[in-house]
Each structure stands twice: as structure tokens, then as C-alpha cells.
DOVEX-63038 format. One record per residue (C-alpha): residue number from 0; residue in one letter; x, z, y. Coordinates in nm, 3 decimals. Layout:
REM residues N
+-----+--------+---------+---------+---------+
: num : residu :      c1 :      c3 :      c2 :
+-----+--------+---------+---------+---------+
: NUM :      a :       X :       Z :       Y :
...
+-----+--------+---------+---------+---------+
//
This chain:
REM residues 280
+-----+--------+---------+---------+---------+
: num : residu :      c1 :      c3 :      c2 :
+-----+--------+---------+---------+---------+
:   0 :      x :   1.623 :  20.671 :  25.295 :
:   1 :      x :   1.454 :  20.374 :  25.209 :
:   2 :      x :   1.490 :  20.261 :  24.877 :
:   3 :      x :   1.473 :  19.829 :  24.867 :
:   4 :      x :   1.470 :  19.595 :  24.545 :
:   5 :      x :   1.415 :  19.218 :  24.671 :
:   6 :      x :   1.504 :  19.000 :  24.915 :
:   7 :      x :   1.200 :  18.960 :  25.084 :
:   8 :      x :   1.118 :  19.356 :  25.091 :
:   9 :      x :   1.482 :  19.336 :  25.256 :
:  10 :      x :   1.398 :  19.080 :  25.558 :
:  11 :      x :   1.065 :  19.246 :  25.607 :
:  12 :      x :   1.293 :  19.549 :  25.673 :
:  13 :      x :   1.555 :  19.497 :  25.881 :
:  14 :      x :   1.258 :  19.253 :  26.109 :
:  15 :      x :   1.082 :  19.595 :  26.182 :
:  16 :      x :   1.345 :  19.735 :  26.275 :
:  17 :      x :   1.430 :  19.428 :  26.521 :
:  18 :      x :   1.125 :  19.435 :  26.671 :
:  19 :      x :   1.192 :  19.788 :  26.748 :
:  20 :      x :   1.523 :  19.672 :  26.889 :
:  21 :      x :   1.728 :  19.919 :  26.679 :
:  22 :      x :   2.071 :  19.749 :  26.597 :
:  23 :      x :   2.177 :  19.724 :  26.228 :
:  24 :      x :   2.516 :  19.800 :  26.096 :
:  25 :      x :   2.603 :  19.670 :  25.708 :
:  26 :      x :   2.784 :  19.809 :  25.475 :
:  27 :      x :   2.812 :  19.583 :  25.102 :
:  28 :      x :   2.944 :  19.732 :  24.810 :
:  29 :      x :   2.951 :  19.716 :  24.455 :
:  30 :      x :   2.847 :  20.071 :  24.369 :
:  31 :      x :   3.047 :  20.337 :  24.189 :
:  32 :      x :   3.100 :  20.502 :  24.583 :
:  33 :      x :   3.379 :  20.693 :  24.656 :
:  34 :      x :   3.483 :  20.886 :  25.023 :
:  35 :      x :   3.644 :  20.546 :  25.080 :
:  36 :      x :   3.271 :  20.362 :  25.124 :
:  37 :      x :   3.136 :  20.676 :  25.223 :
:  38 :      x :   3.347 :  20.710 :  25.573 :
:  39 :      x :   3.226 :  20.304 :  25.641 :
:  40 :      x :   2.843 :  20.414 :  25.642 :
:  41 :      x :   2.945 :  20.717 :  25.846 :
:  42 :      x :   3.144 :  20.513 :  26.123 :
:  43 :      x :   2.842 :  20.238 :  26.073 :
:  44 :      x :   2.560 :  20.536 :  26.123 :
:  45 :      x :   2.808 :  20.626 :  26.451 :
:  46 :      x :   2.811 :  20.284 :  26.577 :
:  47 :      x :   2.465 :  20.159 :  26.535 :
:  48 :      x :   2.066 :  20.304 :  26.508 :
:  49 :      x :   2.003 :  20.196 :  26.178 :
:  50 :      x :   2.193 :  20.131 :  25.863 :
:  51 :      x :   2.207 :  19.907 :  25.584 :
:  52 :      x :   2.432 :  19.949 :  25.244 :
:  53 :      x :   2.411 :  19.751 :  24.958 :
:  54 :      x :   2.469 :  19.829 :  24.568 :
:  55 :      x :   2.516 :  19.472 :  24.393 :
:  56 :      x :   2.780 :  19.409 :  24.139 :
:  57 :      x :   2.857 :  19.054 :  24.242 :
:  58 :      x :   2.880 :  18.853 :  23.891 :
:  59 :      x :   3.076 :  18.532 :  24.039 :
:  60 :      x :   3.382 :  18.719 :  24.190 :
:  61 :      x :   3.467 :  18.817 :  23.849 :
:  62 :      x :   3.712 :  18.571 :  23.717 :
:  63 :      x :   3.761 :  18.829 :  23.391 :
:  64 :      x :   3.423 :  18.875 :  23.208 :
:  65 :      x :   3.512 :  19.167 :  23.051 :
:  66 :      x :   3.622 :  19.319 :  23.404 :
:  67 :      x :   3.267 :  19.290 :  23.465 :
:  68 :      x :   3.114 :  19.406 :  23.209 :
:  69 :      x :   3.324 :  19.737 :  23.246 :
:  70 :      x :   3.282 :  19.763 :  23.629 :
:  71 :      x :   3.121 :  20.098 :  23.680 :
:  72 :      x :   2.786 :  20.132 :  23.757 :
:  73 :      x :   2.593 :  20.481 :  23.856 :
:  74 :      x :   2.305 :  20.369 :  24.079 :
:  75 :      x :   2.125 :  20.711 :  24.081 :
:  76 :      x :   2.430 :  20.889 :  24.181 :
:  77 :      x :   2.537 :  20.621 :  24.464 :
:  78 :      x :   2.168 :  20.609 :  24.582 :
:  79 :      x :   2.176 :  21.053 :  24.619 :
:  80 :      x :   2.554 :  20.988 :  24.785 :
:  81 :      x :   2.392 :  20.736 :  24.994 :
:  82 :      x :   2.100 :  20.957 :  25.118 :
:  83 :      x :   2.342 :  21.246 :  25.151 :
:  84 :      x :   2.524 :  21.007 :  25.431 :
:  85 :      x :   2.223 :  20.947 :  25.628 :
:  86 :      x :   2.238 :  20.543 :  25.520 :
:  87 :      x :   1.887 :  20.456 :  25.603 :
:  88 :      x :   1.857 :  20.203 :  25.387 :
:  89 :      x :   1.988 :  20.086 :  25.028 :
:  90 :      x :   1.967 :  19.764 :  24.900 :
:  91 :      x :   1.962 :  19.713 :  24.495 :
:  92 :      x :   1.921 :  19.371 :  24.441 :
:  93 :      x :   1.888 :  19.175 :  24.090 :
:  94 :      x :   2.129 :  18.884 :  23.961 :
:  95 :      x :   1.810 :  18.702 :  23.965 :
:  96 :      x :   1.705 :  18.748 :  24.308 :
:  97 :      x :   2.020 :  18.672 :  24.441 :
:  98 :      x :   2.101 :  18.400 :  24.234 :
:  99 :      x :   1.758 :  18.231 :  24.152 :
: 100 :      x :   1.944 :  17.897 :  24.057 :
: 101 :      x :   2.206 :  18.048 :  23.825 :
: 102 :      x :   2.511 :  18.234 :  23.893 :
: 103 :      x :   2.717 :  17.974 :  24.095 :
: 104 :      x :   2.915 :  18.029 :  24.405 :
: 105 :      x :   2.968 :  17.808 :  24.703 :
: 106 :      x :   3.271 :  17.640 :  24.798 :
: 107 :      x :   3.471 :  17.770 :  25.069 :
: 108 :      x :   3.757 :  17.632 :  25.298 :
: 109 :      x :   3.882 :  17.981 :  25.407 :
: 110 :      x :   4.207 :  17.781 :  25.602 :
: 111 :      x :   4.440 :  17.840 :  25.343 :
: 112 :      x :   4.395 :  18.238 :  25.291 :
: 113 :      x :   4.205 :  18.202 :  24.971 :
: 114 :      x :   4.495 :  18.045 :  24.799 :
: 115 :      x :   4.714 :  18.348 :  24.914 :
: 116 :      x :   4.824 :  18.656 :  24.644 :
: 117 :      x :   4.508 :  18.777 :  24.491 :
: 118 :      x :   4.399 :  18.376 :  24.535 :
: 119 :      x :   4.653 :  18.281 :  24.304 :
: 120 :      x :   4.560 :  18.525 :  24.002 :
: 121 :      x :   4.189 :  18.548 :  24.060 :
: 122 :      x :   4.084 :  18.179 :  24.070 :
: 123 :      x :   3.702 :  18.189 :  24.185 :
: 124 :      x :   3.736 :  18.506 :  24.289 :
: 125 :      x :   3.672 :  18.402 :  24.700 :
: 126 :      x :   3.442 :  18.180 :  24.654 :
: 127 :      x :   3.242 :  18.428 :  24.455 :
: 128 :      x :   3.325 :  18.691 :  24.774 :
: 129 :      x :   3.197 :  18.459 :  25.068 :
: 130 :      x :   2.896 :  18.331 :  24.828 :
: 131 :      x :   2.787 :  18.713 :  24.863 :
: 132 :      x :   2.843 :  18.840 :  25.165 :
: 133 :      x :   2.710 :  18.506 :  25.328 :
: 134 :      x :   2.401 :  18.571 :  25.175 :
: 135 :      x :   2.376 :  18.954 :  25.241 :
: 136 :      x :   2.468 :  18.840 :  25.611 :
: 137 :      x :   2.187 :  18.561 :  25.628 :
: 138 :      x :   1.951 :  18.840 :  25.477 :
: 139 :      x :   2.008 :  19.131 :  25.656 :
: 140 :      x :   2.112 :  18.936 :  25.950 :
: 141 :      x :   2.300 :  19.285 :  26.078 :
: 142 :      x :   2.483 :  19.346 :  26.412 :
: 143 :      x :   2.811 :  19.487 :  26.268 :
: 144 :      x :   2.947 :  19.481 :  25.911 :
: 145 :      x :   3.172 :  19.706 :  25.814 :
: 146 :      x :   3.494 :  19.692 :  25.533 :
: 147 :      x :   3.804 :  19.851 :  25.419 :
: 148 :      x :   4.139 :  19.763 :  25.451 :
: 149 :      x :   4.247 :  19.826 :  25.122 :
: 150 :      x :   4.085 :  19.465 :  25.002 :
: 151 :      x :   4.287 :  19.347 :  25.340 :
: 152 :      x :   4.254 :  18.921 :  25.221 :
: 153 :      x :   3.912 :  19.012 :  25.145 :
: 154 :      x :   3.877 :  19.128 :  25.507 :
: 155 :      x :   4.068 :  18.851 :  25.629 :
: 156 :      x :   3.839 :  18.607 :  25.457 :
: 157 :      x :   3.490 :  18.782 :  25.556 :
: 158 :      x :   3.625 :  18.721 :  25.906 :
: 159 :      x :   3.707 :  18.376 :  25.883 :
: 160 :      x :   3.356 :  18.296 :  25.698 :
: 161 :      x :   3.221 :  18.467 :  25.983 :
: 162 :      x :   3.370 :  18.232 :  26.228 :
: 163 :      x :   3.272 :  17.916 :  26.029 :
: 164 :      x :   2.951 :  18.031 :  25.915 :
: 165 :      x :   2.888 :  18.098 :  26.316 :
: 166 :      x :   2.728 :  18.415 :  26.256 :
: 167 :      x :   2.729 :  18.654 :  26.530 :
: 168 :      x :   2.810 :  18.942 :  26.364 :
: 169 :      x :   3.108 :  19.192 :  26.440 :
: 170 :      x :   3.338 :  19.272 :  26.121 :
: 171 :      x :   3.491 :  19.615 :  26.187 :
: 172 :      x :   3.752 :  19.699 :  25.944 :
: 173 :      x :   3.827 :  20.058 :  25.798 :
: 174 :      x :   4.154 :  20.255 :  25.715 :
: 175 :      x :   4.218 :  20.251 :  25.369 :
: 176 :      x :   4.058 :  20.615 :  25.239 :
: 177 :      x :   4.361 :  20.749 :  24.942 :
: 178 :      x :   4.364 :  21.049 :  24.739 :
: 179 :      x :   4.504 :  21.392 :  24.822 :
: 180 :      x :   4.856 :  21.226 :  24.639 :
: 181 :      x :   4.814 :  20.868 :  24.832 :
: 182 :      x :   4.664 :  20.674 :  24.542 :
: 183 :      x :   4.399 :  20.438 :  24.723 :
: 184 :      x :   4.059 :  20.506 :  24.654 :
: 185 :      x :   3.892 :  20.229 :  24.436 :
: 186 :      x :   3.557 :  20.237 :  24.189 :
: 187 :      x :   3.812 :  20.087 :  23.920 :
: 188 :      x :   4.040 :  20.465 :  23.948 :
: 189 :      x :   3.736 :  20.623 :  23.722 :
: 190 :      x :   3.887 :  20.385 :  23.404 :
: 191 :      x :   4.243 :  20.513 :  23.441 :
: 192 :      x :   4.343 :  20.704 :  23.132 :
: 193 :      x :   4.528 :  21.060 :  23.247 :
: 194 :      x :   4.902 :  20.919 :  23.205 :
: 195 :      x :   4.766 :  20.613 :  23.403 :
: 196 :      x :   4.611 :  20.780 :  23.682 :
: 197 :      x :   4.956 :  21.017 :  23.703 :
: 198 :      x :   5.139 :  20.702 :  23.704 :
: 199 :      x :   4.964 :  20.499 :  23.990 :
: 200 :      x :   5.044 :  20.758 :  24.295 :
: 201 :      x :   5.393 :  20.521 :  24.258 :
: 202 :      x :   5.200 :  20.232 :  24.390 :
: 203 :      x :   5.197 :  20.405 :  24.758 :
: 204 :      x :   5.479 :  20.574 :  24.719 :
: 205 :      x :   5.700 :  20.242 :  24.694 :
: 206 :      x :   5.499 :  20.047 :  24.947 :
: 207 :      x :   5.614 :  20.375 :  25.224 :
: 208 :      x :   5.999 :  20.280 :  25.137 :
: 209 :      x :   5.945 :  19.920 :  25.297 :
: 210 :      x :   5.942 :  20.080 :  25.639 :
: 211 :      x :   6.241 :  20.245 :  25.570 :
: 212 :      x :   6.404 :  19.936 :  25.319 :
: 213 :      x :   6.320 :  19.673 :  25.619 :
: 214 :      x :   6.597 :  19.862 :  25.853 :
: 215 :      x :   6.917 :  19.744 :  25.579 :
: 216 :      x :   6.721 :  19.426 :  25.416 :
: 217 :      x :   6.590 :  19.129 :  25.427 :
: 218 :      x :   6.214 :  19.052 :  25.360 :
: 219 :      x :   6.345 :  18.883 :  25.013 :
: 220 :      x :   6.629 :  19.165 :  24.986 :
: 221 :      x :   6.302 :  19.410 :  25.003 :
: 222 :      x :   6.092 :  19.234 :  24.728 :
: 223 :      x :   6.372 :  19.203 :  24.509 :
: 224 :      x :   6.434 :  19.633 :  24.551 :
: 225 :      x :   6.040 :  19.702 :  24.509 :
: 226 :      x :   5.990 :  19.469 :  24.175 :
: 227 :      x :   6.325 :  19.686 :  24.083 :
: 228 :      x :   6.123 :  19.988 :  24.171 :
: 229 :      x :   5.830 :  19.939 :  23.967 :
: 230 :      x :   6.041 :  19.831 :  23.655 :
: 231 :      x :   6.147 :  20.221 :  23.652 :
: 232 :      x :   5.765 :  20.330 :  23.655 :
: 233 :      x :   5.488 :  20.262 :  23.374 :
: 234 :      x :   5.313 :  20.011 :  23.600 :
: 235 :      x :   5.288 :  19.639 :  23.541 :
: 236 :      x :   5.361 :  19.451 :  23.868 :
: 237 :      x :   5.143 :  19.129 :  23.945 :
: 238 :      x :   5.306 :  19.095 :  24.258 :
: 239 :      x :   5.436 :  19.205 :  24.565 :
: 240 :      x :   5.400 :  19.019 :  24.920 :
: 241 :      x :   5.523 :  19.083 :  25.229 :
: 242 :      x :   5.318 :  18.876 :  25.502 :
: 243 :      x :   5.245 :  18.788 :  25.810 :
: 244 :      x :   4.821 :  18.975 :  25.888 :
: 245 :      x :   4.689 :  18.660 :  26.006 :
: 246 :      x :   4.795 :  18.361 :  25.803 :
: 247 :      x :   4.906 :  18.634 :  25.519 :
: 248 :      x :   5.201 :  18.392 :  25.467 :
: 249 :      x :   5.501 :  18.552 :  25.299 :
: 250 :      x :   5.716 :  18.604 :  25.598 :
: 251 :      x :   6.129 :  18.499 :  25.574 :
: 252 :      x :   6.278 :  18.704 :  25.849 :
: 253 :      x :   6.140 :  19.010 :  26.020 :
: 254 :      x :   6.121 :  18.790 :  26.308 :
: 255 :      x :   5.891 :  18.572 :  26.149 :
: 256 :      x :   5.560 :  18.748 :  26.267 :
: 257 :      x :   5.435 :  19.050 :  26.514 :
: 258 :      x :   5.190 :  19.224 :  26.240 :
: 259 :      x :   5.326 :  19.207 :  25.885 :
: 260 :      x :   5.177 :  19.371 :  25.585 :
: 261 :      x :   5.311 :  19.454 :  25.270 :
: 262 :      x :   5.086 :  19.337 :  24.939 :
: 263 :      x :   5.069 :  19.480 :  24.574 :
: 264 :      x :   4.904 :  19.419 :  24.255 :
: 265 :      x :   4.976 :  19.620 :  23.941 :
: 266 :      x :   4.818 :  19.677 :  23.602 :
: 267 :      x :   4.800 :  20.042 :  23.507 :
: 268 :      x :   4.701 :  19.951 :  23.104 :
: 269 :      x :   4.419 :  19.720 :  23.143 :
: 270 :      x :   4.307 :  19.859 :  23.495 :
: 271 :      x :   4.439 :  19.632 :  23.775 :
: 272 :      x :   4.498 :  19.790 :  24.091 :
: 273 :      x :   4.583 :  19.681 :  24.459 :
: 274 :      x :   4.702 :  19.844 :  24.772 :
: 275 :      x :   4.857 :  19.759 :  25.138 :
: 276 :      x :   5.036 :  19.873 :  25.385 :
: 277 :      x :   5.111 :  19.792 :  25.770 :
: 278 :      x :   5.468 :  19.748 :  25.814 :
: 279 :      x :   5.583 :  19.900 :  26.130 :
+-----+--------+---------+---------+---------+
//
């Protein structure tokens, strides 16, 4: 596995392997893998000749500095997990290299979907997404990218971006990856404390009653039963939404949309924590 530190060592890369006419799948993270990122470079090794991951903790998605200072970081350990998956290459790229100008994000117009649930309590935070990935895409220029589910607006916004940008690249999206007990697999689950990390299988385990809530209830009715839910368990609710997957408008009715997803956000202590679910 090829170990890369700049930009232009990147491009001179991923050009070989052009010229070679291999095709080059992409998968960006932010380190601290898990089997989550791990089964997106194995579909991405499946899919494509060569692949691409990236390790950069992306400064201006952080909207809470101390959230970023905190983020985990073991890049010997990801770059072994890495090499273990066959990734071909591993990108680890500096603030500086990134951001040679200073550590300021473009603006996007994401058609509404940044100012949507995690939009409203991480101001920045999209911007600071699409700044990244735009410039990982215009980089390493790959055929497919590949990302999880479980950051579903994320998804949703990578794909619009896409679109705008005009990049012709294919964004695959993965299953969500949870723990043997359904808690979804995140970098930030190595910072829950023990009664913390007991606490948060509830997330998943109140998002499954929707399906079976949806049948007697209203979409409101619904919210107003899962906030009531929560209240019972140590978690702090941020906030639940139930949406429509495209617009990821709060729906009114059940009628109101063909593919609706249920949305959470919860504080387990300081360690803030989001999930999804497809509502069937």
C-alpha cells in the first residue's frame, strides 16, 4: 500500500494509474477506522482496480473547537487496518496542504438540505463538508466515491455537490455498519464512558419502534412518543426528524413522501451521537 503525504505526490498517483486505465474508487475519512469504513474500501476494492482512502481530520466542519481537538486520531493503526483491507493507497494530508490560504471553507447552496437537522445545530458544519470532499474529488479525480448512510444529510449533500460541481463521479452509499447490540458504529463511540456506551444501544432501539409506532400514529403523534422515549433513558435528545430522503423535509402525513427516514441526535455526556433509519 502506498503510503502519500501531499497533494501533488497524490495527482502524480492516481495519473499513473489513469494512464494505465485502472479505475479509481474513493473512500474519505477522518481516521479512527472502524468495520463501518472498513466494509466501504472493501465494496470500493470490489467495484473498481485501484483504491484510494483518505485520513484527514477536516478542521472547518468542526463548529465545536474542542470537538476537534478531542476527535480521535491513530494514524499508524488506521494506516496497518488500511493495508490489512487491500486499500492501495492512503492519503495523509496536512492542514497546510489542504488549506494553503488558511482554514476557510467555501460557500455552498446545497438547495435547502444544509439548513435541515444537523444544519440547524452545526452552523458551518456543510460548508466545511463540501469544502473537503470537493477538493479530495478535484484531487483524486476518482471514478466512484463511496459513504455511509449513517451521516445520511451528509450523503445527501455530497450528492448534490456532485451534481453542481458537474463532476462525473458516482457516489455509492453504504448500509450503516452497528455493533453486535445495534449501536451505530462511529470514531466518536471510543470517548463514551462505560455507563454511556451501555446507555446509547437505546438510540436504535427507539428508532426500530417507528415502524411499528407509524401503524397507530401520526408522524407528529410519533415524535411526540420518541422525545417521551428518550426522557426515560440517560440520553440527551437534540432532535428527532422524521423526513422525506430527498428533500429531508419533516414529512406531515405518511402520505407525504414514498422514502421517509427517521433522524436522531443525542448527547451521551459530552459525546454527541447520530443515527437513521429507513422507515418502511
Amino acid at each position: 500500500m502506498r503510503k502519500i503525504y501531499t497533494t501533488q505526490e497524490m495527482k502524480n498517483w492516481v495519473e499513473s494509474q489513469r494512464k494505465q486505465n485502472k479505475s479509481i474508487g474513493f473512500v474519505p475519512t477522518m481516521g479512527a477506522l472502524h468495520a463501518g469504513h472498513l466494509s466501504l474500501i472493501k465494496q470500493c476494492k470490489a467495484d473498481n482496480d485501484v483504491c484510494v482512502a483518505s485520513v484527514f481530520v477536516n478542521p472547518t466542519q468542526f463548529n465545536n473547537p474542542e470537538d476537534l481537538e478531542k476527535y480521535p486520531r491513530h494514524p499508524e493503526k488506521d494506516a496497518e487496518l488500511l493495508e490489512h483491507a487491500n486499500c492501495d493507497a492512503v492519503f495523509f494530508p496536512t492542514v497546510e496542504d489542504i488549506y494553503p490560504e488558511g482554514e476557510k471553507s467555501e460557500s455552498f447552496d446545497f438547495n435547502g438540505l444544509e439548513n435541515q437537522m444537523e444544519g440547524k445545530f452545526r452552523p458551518g458544519h456543510f460548508d466545511g463538508v463540501g469544502t473537503i470532499v470537493n477538493k479530495f474529488f478535484e484531487i483524486i479525480q476518482p471514478n466512484c466515491a463511496y459513504f455511509g448512510e449513517k451521516d445520511f444529510q451528509q450523503l445527501r449533500i455530497i450528492q448534490t455537490m456532485v451534481e453542481k460541481k458537474g463532476h462525473h463521479i458516482e457516489i455509492v452509499p453504504m448500509p450503516i455498519f452497528r455493533e453486535d447490540d445495534g449501536l451505530a458504529m462511529s470514531s466518536r463511540n471510543q470517548r463514551l464512558s462505560p455507563e454511556f456506551r451501555n446507555a446509547s444501544p437505546k438510540i436504535y432501539e427507539i428508532l426500530k419502534k417507528v415502524n411499528s409506532l407509524k401503524n397507530e400514529f401520526s408522524p407528529q403523534e410519533v415524535k411526540q412518543r420518541v422525545e417521551e422515549l428518550f426522557a426515560q433513558t440517560d440520553l440527551e435528545l437534540e432532535y428527532f426528524a422524521i423526513c422525506d430522503e430527498e428533500t429531508l423535509h419533516e414529512i406531515s402525513t405518511w402520505n407525504d413522501s414514498e422514502n421517509i427516514r427517521a433522524f436522531v441526535a443525542v448527547y451521551a455526556g459530552d459525546i454527541r451521537l447520530i443515527d437513521n433509519l429507513k422507515i418502511d
